[in-house]
N, C-alpha and C positions, 0 to 999 in steps of 0.2 A: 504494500500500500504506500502511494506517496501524500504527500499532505503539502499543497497550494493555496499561497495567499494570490487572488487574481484580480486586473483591475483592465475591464474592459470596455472601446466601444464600438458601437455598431451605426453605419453610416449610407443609406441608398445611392447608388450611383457608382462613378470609379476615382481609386484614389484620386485626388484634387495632387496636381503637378508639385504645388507647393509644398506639400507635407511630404510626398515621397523623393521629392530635393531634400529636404529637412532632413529626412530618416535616412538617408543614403549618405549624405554629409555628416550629420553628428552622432549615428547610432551603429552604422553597419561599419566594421571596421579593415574589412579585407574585401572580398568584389562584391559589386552593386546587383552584379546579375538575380533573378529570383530565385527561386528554387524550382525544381521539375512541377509543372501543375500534379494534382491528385487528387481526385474522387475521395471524399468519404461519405458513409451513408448514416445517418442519425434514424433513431427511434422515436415519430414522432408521437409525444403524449401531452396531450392537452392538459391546461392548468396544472400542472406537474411540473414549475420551473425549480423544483430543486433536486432534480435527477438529469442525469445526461447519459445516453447509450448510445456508443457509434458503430460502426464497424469500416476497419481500413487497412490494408493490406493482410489481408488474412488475421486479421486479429480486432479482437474484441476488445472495447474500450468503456470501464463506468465510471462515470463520476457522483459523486454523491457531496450536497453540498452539506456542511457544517453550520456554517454560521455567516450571518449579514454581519458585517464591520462597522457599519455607516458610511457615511461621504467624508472621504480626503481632500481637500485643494490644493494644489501644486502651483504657486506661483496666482495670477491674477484673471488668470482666463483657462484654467484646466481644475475641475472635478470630477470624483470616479466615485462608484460605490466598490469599495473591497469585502471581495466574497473568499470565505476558507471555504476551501473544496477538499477530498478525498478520491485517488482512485486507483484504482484496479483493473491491470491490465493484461488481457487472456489470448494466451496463443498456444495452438493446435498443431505441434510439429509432424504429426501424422497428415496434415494437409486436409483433413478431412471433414473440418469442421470452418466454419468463418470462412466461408465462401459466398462473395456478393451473389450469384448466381440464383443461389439456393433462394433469396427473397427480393429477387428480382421483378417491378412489377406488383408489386406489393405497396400497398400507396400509405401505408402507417411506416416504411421505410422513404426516406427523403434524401435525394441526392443534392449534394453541395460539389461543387469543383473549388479547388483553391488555388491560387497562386500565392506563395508568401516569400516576403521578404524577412528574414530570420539573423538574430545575433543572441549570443551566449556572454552575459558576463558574472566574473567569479565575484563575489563579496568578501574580501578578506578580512583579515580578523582588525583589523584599524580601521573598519569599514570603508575601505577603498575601493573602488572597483578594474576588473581587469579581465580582456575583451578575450574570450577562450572559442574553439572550433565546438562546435554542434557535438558532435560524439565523444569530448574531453570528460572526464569524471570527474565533478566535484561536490564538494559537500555543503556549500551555501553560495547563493546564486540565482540568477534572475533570466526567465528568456525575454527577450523583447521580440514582438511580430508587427508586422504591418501587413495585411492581407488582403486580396482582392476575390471574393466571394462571387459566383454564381448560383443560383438559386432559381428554378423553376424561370430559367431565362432572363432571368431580372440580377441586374448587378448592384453589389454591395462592397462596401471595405469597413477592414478591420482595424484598429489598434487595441495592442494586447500587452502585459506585463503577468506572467506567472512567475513571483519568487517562491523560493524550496530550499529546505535545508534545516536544521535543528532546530527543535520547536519550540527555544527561547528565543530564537535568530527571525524567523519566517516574515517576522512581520516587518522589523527592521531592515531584511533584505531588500523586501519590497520599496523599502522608505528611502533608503538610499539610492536603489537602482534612480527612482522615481523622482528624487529632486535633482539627481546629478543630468538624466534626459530632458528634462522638461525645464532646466537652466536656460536651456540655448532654443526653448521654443514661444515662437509666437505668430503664431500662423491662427486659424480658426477655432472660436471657442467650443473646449471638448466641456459639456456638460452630465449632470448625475442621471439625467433623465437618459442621456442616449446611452448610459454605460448600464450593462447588464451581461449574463453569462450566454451560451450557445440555446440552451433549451429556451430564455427568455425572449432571445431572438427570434428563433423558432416559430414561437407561440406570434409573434407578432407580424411576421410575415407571413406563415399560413393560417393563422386563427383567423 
């Protein structure tokens, strides 16, 4: 099980130029390129916005939310609500299980496409931060996303902050990633109302 403090939002349309200049300039620290697009499929359940169920590359994905934080503000024009999440993550080395195939066409399953722009930073014990590759091992640390979302044809973008790490640390991690980014931003005001988790989204665009 891992245990995530998150701070998201969600936005109709596609990134705005401005902020993925921003996030390519002061966040991503090695290439600007995206990552490979990728399919995943959510479980969709109404008024259930504190459960998440995916399914993506042969594996299964839950999340389970903890606890509402309340709203943080970062500077003069960004607030978020920080949500502690849990989750649990299941793969079927016999191949035989977690296959998109099998609930394909299945309309309580919901395809998303994503493109995301991704950086890893460590939190260290001075609370410094320091900008690691995606697949590094560490023990306190924060991701940062900015993602471009499709959804039943309709386009959408993300901004995302998952910190993780010891469960004196988690919230701290967060807090640090979160003033040391949002230093160098002033682009569009991100507010509490458009920040919510993936199932909240969900609900909002197909409820």
């Amino acid at each position: 099980m891992l245990t995530t403090y998150e701070l998201r939002w969600f936005y109709p349309g596609t990134i705005p130029e401005n902020i993925q200049f921003w996030f390519e300039q002061h966040c991503l620290v090695q290439s600007s390129q995206p990552q490979e697009p990728r399919e995943d499929l959510y479980l969709y359940s109404p008024e259930c916005e504190f459960l998440g169920i995916k399914l993506r590359q042969e594996q299964l994905e839950v999340k389970w939310r903890q606890a509402e934080l309340g709203v943080m503000s970062f500077g003069e024009i960004v607030e978020g609500k920080v949500e502690k999440w849990s989750k649990w993550e299941c793969h079927d080395a016999t191949g035989e299980s977690f296959q998109a195939q099998q609930i394909a066409n299945n309309p309580i399953w919901v395809s998303v496409q994503k493109v995301r722009y991704f950086q890893a930073y460590e939190v260290l014990d001075d609370f410094s931060l320091q900008a690691v590759c995606e697949n590094k091992s560490i023990n306190n640390g924060c991701h940062i996303e900015l993602t471009h979302l499709t959804i039943h044809e309709n386009s959408w973008w993300s901004l995302a902050f998952e910190a993780f790490g010891d469960d004196a640390r988690i919230l701290e991690n967060l807090q640090t990633t979160t003033n040391w980014v949002f230093s160098s931003y002033w682009e569009r005001r991100l507010l509490a109302v458009d920040s919510y988790a993936y199932p909240a989204w969900l609900a909002r665009v197909i409820g």
